[in-house]
C-alpha positions in Angstrom: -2.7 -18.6 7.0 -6.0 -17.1 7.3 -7.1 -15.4 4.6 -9.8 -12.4 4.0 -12.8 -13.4 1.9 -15.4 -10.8 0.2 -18.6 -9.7 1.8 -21.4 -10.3 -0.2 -25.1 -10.0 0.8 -24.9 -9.8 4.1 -22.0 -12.7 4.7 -18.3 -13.5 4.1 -18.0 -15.1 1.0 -15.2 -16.7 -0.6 -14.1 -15.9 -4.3 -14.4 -17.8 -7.6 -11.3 -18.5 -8.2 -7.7 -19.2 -6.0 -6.0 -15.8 -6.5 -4.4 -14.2 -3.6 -2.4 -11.3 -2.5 0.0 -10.9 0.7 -0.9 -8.7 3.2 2.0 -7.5 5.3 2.4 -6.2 9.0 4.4 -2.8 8.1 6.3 -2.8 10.8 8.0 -6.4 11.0 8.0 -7.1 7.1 6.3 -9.9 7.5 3.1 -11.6 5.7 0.3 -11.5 8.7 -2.8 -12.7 6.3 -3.7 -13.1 2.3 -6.9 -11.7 1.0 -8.8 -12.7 -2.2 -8.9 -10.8 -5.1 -11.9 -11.3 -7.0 -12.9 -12.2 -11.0 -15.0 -10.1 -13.2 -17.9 -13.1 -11.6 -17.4 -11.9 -8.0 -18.1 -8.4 -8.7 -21.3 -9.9 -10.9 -22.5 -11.6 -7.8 -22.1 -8.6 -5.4 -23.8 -6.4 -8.3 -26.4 -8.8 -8.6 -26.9 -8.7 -4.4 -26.8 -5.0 -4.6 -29.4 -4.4 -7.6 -31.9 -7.3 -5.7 -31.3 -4.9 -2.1 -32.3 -1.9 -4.4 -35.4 -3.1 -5.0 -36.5 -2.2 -1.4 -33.8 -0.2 -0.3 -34.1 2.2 -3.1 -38.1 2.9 -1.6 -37.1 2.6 2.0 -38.1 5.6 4.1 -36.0 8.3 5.5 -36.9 7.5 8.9 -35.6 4.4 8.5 -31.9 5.0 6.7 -32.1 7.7 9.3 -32.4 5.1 12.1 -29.9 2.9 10.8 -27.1 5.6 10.4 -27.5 6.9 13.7 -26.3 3.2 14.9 -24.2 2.7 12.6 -22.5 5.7 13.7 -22.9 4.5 17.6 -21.4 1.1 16.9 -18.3 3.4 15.2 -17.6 5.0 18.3 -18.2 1.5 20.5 -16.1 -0.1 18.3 -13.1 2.6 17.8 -10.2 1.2 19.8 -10.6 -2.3 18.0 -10.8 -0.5 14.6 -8.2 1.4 15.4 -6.0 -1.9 16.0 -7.0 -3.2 12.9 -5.8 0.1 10.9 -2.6 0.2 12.5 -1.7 -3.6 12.5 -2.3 -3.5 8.4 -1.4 0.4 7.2 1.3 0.9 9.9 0.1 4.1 11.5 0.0 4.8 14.9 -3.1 4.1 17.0 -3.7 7.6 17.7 -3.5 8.4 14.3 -6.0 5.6 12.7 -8.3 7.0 15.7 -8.3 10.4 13.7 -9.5 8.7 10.9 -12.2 6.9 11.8 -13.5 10.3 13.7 -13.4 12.1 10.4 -15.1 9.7 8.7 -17.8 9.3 11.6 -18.1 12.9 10.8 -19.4 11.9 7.5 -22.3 9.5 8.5 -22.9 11.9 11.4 -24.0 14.1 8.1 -25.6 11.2 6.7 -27.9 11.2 9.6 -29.3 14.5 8.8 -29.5 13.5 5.4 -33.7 14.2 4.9 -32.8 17.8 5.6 -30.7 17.5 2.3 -32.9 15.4 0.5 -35.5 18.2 1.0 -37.1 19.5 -2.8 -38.2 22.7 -3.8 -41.7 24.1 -4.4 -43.3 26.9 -6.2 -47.0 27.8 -5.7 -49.1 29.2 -8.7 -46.1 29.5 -11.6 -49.2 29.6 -13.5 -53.1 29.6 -13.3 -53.4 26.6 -11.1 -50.5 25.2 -11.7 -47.7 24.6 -9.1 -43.9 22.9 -9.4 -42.1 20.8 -7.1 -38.3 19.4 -7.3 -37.1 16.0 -5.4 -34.1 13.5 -6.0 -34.0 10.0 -6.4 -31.0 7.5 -5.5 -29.3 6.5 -8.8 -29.1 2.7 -8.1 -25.8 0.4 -7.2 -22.8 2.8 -7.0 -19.3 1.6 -6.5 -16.3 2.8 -4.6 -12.8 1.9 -5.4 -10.3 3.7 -2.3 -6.8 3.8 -1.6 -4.7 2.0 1.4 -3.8 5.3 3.4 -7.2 5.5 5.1 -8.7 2.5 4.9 -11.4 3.8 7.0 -11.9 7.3 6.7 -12.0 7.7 2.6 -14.6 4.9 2.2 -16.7 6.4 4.9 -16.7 9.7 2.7 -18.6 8.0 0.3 -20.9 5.0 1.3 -22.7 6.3 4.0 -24.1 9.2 2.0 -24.7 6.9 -1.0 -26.6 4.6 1.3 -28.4 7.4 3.4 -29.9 9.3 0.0 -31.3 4.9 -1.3 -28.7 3.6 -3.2 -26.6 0.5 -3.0 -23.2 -0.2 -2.4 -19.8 -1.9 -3.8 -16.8 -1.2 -2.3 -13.2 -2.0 -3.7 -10.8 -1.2 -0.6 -6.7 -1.6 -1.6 -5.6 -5.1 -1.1 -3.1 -3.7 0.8 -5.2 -3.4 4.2 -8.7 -4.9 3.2 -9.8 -6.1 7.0 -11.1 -2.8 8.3 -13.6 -2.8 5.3 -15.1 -6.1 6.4 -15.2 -5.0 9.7 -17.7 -2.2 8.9 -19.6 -4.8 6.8 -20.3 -6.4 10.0 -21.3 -3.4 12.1 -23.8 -2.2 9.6 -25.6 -5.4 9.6 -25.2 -5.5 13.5 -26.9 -1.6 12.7 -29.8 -2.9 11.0 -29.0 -2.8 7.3 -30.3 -5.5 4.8 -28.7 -7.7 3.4 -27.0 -6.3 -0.1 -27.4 -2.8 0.6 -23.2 -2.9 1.8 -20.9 -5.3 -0.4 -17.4 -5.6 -0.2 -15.4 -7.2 -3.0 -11.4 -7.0 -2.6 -9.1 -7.1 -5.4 -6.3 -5.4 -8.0 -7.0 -4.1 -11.5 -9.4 -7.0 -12.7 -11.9 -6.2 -10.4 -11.6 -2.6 -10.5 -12.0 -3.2 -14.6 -14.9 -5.1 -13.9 -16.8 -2.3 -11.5 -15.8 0.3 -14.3 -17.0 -1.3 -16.8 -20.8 -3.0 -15.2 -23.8 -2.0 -17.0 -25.3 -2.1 -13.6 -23.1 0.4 -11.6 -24.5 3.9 -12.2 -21.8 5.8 -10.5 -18.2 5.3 -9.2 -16.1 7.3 -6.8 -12.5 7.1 -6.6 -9.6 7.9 -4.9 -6.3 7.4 -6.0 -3.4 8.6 -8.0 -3.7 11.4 -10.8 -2.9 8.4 -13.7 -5.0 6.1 -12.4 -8.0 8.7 -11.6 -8.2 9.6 -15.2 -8.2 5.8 -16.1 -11.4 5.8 -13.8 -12.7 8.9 -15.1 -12.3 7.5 -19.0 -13.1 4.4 -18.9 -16.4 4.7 -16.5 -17.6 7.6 -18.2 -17.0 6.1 -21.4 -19.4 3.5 -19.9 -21.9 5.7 -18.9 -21.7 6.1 -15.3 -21.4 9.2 -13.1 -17.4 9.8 -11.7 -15.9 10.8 -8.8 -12.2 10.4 -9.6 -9.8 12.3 -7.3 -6.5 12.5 -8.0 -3.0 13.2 -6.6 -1.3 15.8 -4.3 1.7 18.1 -4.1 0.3 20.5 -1.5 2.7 23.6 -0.4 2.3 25.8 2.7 3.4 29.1 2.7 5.4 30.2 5.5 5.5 34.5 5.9 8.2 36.6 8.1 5.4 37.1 9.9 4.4 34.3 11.1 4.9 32.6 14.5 8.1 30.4 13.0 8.0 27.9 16.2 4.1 27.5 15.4 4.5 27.6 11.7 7.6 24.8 12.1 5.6 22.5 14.7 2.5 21.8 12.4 4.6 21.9 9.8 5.9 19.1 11.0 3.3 17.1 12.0 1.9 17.6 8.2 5.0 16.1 6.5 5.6 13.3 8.8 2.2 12.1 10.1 1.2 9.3 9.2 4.5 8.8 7.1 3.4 11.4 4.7 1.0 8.9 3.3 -2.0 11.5 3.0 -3.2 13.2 0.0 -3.2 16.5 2.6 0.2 15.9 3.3 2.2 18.8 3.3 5.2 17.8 1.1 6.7 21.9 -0.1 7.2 24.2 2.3 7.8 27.7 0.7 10.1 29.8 3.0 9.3 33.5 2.1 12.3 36.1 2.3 14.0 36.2 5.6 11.9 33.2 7.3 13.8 30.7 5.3 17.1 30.3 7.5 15.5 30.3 10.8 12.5 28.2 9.6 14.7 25.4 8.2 16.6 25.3 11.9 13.4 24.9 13.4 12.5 22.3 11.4 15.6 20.5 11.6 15.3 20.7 15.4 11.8 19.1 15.4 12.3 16.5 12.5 14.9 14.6 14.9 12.4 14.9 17.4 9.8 12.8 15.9 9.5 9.4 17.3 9.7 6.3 14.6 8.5 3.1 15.4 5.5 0.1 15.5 2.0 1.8 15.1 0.9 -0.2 18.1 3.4 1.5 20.1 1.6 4.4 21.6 5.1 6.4 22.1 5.5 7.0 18.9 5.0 10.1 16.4 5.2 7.9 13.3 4.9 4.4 12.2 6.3 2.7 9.1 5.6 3.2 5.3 2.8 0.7 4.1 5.7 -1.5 1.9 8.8 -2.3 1.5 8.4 -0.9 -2.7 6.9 2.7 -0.4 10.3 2.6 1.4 12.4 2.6 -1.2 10.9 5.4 -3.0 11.3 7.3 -0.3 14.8 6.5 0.1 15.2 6.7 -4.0 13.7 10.7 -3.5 16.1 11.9 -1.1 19.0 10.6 -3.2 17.8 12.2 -6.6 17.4 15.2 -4.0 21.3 15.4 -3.0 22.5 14.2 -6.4 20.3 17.2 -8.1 21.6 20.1 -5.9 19.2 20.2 -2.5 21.0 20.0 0.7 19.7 17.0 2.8 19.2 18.6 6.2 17.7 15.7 7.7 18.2 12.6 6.4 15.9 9.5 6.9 17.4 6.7 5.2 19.5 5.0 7.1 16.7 4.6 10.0 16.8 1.2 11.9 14.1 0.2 14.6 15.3 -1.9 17.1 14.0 -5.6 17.2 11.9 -4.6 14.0 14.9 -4.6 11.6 12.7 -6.0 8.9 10.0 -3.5 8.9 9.2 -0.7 6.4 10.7 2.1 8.7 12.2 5.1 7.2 12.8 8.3 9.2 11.5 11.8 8.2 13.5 13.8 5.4 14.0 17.6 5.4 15.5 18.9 1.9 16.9 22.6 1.7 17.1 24.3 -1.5 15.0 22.3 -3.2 13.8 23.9 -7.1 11.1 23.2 -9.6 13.2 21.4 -11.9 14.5 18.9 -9.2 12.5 15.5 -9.0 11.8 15.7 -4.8 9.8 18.7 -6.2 8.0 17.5 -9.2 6.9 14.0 -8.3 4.3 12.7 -5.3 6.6 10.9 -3.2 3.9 10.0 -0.8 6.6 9.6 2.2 8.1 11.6 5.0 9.7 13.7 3.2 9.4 17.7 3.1 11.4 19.8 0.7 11.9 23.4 1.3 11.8 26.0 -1.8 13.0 29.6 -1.0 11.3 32.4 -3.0 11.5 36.4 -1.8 7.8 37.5 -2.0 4.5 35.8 -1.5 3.9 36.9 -4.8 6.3 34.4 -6.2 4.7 31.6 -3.6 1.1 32.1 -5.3 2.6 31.9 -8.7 4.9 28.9 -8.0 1.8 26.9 -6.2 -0.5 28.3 -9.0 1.9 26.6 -11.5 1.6 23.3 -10.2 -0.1 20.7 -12.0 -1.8 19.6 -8.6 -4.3 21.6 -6.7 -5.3 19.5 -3.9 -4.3 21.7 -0.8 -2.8 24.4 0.4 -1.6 26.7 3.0 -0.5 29.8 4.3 1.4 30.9 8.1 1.2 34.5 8.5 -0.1 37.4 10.6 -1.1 39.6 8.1 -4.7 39.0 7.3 -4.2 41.4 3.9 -2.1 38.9 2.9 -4.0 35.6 3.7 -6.9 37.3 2.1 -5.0 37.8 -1.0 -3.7 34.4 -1.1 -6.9 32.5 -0.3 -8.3 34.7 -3.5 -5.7 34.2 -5.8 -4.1 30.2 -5.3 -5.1 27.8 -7.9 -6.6 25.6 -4.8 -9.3 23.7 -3.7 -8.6 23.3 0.1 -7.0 26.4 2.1 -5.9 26.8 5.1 -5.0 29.7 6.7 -2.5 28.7 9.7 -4.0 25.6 9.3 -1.5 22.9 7.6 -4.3 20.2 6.6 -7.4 21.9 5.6 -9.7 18.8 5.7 -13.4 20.5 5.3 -15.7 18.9 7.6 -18.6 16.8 6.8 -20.8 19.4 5.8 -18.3 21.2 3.3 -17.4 19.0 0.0 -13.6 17.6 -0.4 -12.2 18.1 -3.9 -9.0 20.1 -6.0 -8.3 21.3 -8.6 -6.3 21.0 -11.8 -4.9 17.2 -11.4 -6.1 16.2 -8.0 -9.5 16.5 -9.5 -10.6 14.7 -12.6 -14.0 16.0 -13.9 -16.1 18.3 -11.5 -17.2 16.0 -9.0 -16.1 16.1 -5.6 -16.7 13.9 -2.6 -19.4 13.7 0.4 -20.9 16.7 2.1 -23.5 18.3 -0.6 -21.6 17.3 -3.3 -22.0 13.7 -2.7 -25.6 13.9 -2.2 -26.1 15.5 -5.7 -23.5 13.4 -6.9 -25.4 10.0 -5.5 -28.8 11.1 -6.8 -30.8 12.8 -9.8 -33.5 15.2 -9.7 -36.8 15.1 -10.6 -39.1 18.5 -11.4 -42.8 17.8 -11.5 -45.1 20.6 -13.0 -48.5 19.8 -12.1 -52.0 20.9 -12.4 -55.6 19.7 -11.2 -58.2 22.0 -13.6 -62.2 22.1 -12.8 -63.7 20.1 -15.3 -64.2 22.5 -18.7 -62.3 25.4 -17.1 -58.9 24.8 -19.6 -58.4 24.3 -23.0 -55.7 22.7 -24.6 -53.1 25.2 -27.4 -51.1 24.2 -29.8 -48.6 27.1 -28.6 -45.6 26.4 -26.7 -47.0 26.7 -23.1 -46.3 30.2 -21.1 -47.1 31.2 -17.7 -49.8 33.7 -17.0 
């Protein structure tokens, strides 16, 4: 069985020790490869490649980061199809879906290529006799990022290219549950130009992430995750010094008026629950049904839900590939039972999906829950799965205060005509990401991604201008070049005149 080794200045290396981890093909069940999970000594070595590439890198020019992102981003698009593959053969999605992905995140190092514009200081001329001020930023050093298995591609592209673009260095912890797409763009950024060190790759569970959060050498880590385990990263990094990006969790709700375009409303609607298996922190997982919209909405919905195509990612017919593992199915399946058992009707019911000749695969079919209240678990917890449970209140007043008293404020958004009352929602939701007849409001590249309330731990979100402050500190320099005599030195506290 072949198995997936670390990347480690500039080549495939294997780990210090024997530990493995399975990882499976979603939609047959069964093992395909193993990758390496790394000791506390593997992430030394990458940290110790990284801080040596920081030397240079760290006092590289602009020009030539610049150069290297623009081909890093051309070997992205030569290279999609194949990455694409990859994606789908180890998450499960479908191919058109993993090529979403990897656009988004191009979209990031398509920022990163304009990144001397945002790397431009300030400057003030005469603040005082003779004396003028100027602002810049520095990278911080290595930085680390530890993502998640539902976009193996896209989330670490929010974060390394702008950590490499503004001189930093780079170790990334992908999820051991598809690691091969990481080590993939190891390879096309040194086919881009990038020396050796600057991009590390160090696979692994909980001892290695322990290890990154607790380096003296990492500066900063960004994180994406669960709510529990974010504020694990955010403690225990901070606690060790370092700058965090720790994002969290998701329950995100869209808002569905008697206004709105129901067949419109119901189709997107759809496609956010059930793309992608509902494996993405923008999933839509509530929809609130407003007055008189409910009934028709949830018929709609119904309709479309049995409509959805479930089957192998690599299958281009299909809507919607299998969950990522068999423990991902069952939860799913274990949600829509505490569902019935606690009161909602089950509308659409996904359990009992089989795919033929791929009886062993992770496949579970998209869930529609009617009915569903706060106090019921399908409501409360992130089941991270296709399914989408339907809460009926009478005004949009009582949707704003029912999404502004969940603990998670990742995404929201609203269907309507009325722009009075998308204005007042957008104002008053307890939000970081709105959309406004828009059902995943992904900002681009040039906006920052990040919650509030328990899908973001601390105040840090992720790429865009965010990351670049995030990924370096600024430096003010007040200077002055006096005529020989002309000044005398005070023992006041200096003041402008």
């Amino acid at each position: 069985m072949n198995t997936i080794e670390h990347w480690i200045n500039g080549a495939r290396t294997p780990a210090g020790s024997a530990r493995t981890a399975p990882v499976y093909d979603p939609a047959t069940g069964q093992q395909q490869v193993e990758v390496l999970l790394a000791e506390p000594a593997d992430v030394d070595t990458a940290v110790a490649a990284a801080g040596k590439a920081f030397e240079s890198w760290g006092n590289s020019s602009l020009t030539q980061r610049t150069r290297i992102m623009f081909a890093f981003r051309e070997l992205l698009v030569r290279h999609e199809d194949e990455l694409a593959r990859i994606i789908s053969a180890e998450h499960g999605k479908v191919i058109d879906d993993a090529r979403g992905e990897i656009v988004r995140g191009r979209e990031v190092v398509e920022y990163a290529c304009g990144i001397a514009d945002a790397l431009k200081g300030g400057f003030s001329d005469q603040v005082s006799r003779d004396v003028d001020v100027h602002s810049f930023r520095q990278p911080l050093g290595v930085v680390a990022g530890i993502t998640p298995f539902n976009f193996p591609i896209m989330v670490p592209l929010w974060m390394h290219p702008i950590a490499i673009a503004t001189g930093n260095t780079f170790v990334l912890k992908p999820s051991e549950r598809d690691p091969s797409a990481s080590n993939f763009v190891a390879e096309l950024y040194a086919e881009a130009g990038l020396p050796e060190g600057v991009f590390n790759v160090v696979h692994g569970d909980k001892v290695a992430v322990d290890a990154i959060l607790d380096h003296p050498d990492i500066a900063a880590v960004s994180f994406v995750g669960s709510t529990p385990i974010a504020k694990y990263v955010h403690e225990r990094a901070t606690a060790s010094g370092k700058r965090v990006q720790a994002l969290g969790g998701a329950k995100n709700h869209a808002v569905v008026l008697p206004d709105a375009d129901l067949e419109f409303a119901a189709n997107h609607l759809t496609a956010a629950a059930f793309g992608s298996a509902g494996q993405r922190c923008m999933a839509i997982s509530v929809g609130v049904a407003v007055g008189e919209a409910g009934d028709q909405l949830v018929g709609i919905l119904e309709r479309k839900a049995k409509e959805v195509k479930v089957g192998p990612g690599s299958d281009a017919g299909n809507d919607m590939g299998p969950v990522v593992t068999q423990a991902a199915r069952e939860r799913v399946i274990n949600a829509v039972a505490s569902g019935a058992e606690q009161g909602a009707t089950v509308v659409v019911d996904g359990r009992g999906l089989t795919v033929e000749g791929h009886e062993g695969g992770f496949f579970v079919g998209p869930s529609l829950l009617d009915h569903v209240t706060t106090e019921m678990d399908a409501y409360r917890e992130e089941i991270f799965g296709p399914v989408l449970a339907i809460v009926r209140v009478d005004t949009v007043d009582e949707a704003i205060a029912l999404i502004n008293a969940n603990p998670y404020g990742n995404g929201t958004a609203i269907f309507t005509g009325s722009g009075e009352a998308a204005r007042r929602f957008q104002r008053e939701v307890k939000v970081g990401m709105i959309g406004v007849n828009v059902p995943i409001p992904v900002p681009m590249s040039y906006y920052s991604f990040g919650g509030w309330k328990d899908s973001l731990i601390g105040d840090s979100p992720i790429h865009g201008p965010e990351g670049v402050r995030f990924y370096t500190r600024a430096k003010v320099v007040t200077s002055r070049w006096p005529h020989t005599g002309r000044f005398t030195a005070g023992f006041n506290f200096p003041t402008s005149s």
